[in-house]
C-alpha positions in Angstrom: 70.9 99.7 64.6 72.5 99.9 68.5 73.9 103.3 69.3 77.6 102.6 70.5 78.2 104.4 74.3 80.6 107.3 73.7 83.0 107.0 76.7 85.2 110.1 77.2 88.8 110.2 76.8 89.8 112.3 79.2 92.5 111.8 82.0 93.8 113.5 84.5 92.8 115.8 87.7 91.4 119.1 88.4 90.8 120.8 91.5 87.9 122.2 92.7 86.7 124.9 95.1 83.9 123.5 96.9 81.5 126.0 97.7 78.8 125.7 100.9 76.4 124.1 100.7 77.7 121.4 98.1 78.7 117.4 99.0 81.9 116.4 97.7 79.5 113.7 95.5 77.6 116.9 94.5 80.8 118.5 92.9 81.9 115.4 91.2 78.3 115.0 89.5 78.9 118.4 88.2 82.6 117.7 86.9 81.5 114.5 85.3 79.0 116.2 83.3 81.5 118.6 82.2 83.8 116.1 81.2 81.2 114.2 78.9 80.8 111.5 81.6 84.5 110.7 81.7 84.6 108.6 84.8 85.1 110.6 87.6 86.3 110.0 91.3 87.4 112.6 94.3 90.0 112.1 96.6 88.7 113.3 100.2 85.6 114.2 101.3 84.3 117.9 102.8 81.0 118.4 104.8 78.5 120.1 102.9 79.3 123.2 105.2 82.9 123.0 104.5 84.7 124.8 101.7 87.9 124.5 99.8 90.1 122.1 97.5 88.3 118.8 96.3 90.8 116.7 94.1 88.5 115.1 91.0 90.1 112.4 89.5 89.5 111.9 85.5 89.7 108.6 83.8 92.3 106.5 84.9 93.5 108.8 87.3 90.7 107.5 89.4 93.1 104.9 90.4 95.5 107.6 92.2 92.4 108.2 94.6 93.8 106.6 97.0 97.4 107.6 96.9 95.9 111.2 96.8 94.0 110.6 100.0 97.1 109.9 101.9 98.5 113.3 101.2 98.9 115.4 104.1 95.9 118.3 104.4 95.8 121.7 105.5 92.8 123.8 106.7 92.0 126.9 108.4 89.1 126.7 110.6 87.0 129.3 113.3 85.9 127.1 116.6 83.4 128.5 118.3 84.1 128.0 122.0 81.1 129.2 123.5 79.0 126.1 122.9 79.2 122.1 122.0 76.5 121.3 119.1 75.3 117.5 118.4 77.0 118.0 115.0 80.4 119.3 116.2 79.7 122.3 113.9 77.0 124.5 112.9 74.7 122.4 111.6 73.8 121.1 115.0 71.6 121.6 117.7 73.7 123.7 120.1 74.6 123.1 123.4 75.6 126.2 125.7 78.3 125.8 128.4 78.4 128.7 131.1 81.9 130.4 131.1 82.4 132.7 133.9 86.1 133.5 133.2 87.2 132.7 129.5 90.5 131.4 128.8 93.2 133.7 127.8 95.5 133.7 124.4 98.4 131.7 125.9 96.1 129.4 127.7 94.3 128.9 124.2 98.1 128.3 122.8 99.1 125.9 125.3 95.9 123.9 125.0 96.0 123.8 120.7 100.0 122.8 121.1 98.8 119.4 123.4 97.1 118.0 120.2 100.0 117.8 117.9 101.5 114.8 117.0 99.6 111.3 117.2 96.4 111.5 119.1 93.5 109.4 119.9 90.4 110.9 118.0 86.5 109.9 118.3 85.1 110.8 115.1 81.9 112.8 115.2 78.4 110.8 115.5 77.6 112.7 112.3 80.2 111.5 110.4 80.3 108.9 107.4 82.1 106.1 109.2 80.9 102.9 108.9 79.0 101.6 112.2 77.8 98.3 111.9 77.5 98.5 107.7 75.6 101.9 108.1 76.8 105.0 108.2 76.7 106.8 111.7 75.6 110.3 110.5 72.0 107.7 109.3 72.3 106.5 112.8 72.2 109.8 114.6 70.0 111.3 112.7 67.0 108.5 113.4 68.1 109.3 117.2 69.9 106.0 117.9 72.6 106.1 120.1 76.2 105.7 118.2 79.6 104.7 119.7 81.6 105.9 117.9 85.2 104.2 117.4 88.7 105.7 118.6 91.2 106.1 116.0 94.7 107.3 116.2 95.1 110.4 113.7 98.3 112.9 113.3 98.0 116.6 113.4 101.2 118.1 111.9 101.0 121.4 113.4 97.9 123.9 114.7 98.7 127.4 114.3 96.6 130.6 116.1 95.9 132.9 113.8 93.6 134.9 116.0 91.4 134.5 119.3 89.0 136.9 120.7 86.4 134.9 123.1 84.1 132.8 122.5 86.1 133.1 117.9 89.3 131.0 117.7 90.6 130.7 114.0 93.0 128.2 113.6 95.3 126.9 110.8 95.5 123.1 111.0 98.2 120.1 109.2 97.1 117.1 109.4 97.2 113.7 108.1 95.0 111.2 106.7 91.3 111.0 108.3 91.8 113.7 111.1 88.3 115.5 111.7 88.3 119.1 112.3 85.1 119.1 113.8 86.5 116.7 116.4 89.7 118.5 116.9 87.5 121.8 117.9 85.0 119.9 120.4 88.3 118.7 122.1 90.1 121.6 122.1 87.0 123.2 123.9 86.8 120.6 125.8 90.7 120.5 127.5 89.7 123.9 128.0 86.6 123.5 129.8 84.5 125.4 127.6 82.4 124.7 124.0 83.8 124.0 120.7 81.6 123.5 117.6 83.3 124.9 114.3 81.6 127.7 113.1 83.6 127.8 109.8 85.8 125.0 107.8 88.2 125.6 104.7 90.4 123.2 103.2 93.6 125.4 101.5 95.3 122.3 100.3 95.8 118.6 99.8 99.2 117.8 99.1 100.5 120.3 96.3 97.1 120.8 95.4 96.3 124.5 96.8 93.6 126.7 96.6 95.2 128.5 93.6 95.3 126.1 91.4 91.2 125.3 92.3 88.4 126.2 90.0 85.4 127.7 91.4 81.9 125.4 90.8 80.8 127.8 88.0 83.4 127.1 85.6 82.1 123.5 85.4 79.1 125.0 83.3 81.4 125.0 80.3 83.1 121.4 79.3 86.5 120.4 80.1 89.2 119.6 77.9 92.5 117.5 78.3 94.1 121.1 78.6 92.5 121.3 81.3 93.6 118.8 83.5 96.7 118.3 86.0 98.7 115.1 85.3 98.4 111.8 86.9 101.1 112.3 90.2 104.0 109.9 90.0 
């Protein structure tokens, strides 16, 4: 006699946490398995050294992925600006750039304040776009050379929370596939100096904030329909 594939009912979202360390892929194996192998989906990536809110999508909630992705996105992120690294954050190999007379706080400001709106962006090399039908971070990291495309992204606001050379944290709004990790190599960059990110947090997609996220450890116990967020409208 065939044994009949239990296929879970569940539907809906839940937000996630993503500690360091993890790959967006990484948390949605562990939400699947919580949810009895429910199908499960996210909606926006984070760099394994990146933190914050991951959307998992349940069931057929999978197919608001991408409605989910267009939401706007907020994070708050510390750019180092003492140094360029071949990753565009800590991860890299970095680069140092001499700076005899950092730039001061209004300087800083005034530099931040020229990338809002629509700008032109060049992803990083270590970044999962698609070059070619391969990804460029599997590119770069077999040493080929990667141009990468220009895209037009839109950066809703940049806020300074606080700046004391080479540390400036910033709280950045942005729209559909900005890069942070760009954003801080340019900003060092109209500046004269370095910029790498030396930390990345995502505080929220949409209305999906940080305090309505689960940390990863909560995914050791199953999930139930109770839960789950609904399915957005």
């Amino acid at each position: 006699m065939s044994r009949q594939k239990v296929v879970s009912s569940l539907c809906g979202l839940i937000v996630v946490d993503k500690p360091v360390g993890m790959s967006s892929m990484d948390v949605v194996r562990r939400v699947r398995r919580a949810a009895g192998k429910a199908k499960t989906g996210h909606a926006g990536t984070l760099d394994p050294l990146a933190t914050g809110v991951v959307i998992c999508c349940l069931g057929k909630a999978t197919k608001s992925v991408e409605k989910l992705m267009g939401q706007p996105k907020v994070y708050q992120t510390m750019v180092d600006l003492s140094a360029f690294t071949t990753t565009d954050d800590l991860e890299g190999e970095r680069q140092e750039v001499e700076v005899a007379d950092p730039p001061g706080l209004d300087v800083v400001t005034q530099a931040c304040n020229k990338f809002v709106g629509e700008i032109e962006q060049t992803p990083p090399a270590f970044s999962a776009v698609h070059i070619n039908g391969q990804r460029a971070y599997k590119l770069a990291r077999r040493g080929e050379q990667v141009d990468m495309p220009i895209k037009t992204v839109r950066i809703d606001s940049i806020e300074v929370l606080s700046y004391t050379w080479p540390m400036l944290t910033l709280t950045v709004a942005c729209g559909r596939g900005t890069y942070i990790r760009s954003l801080g190599r340019d900003i060092g960059k109209k500046l004269n100096v370095g910029g790498h990110l030396a930390s990345l947090r995502r505080t929220a997609v949409g209305g999906y904030t940080l305090e309505k996220a689960h940390m990863i450890d909560r995914f050791e116990s199953p999930i139930t329909q109770e839960d789950l967020l609904p399915i957005p409208e």
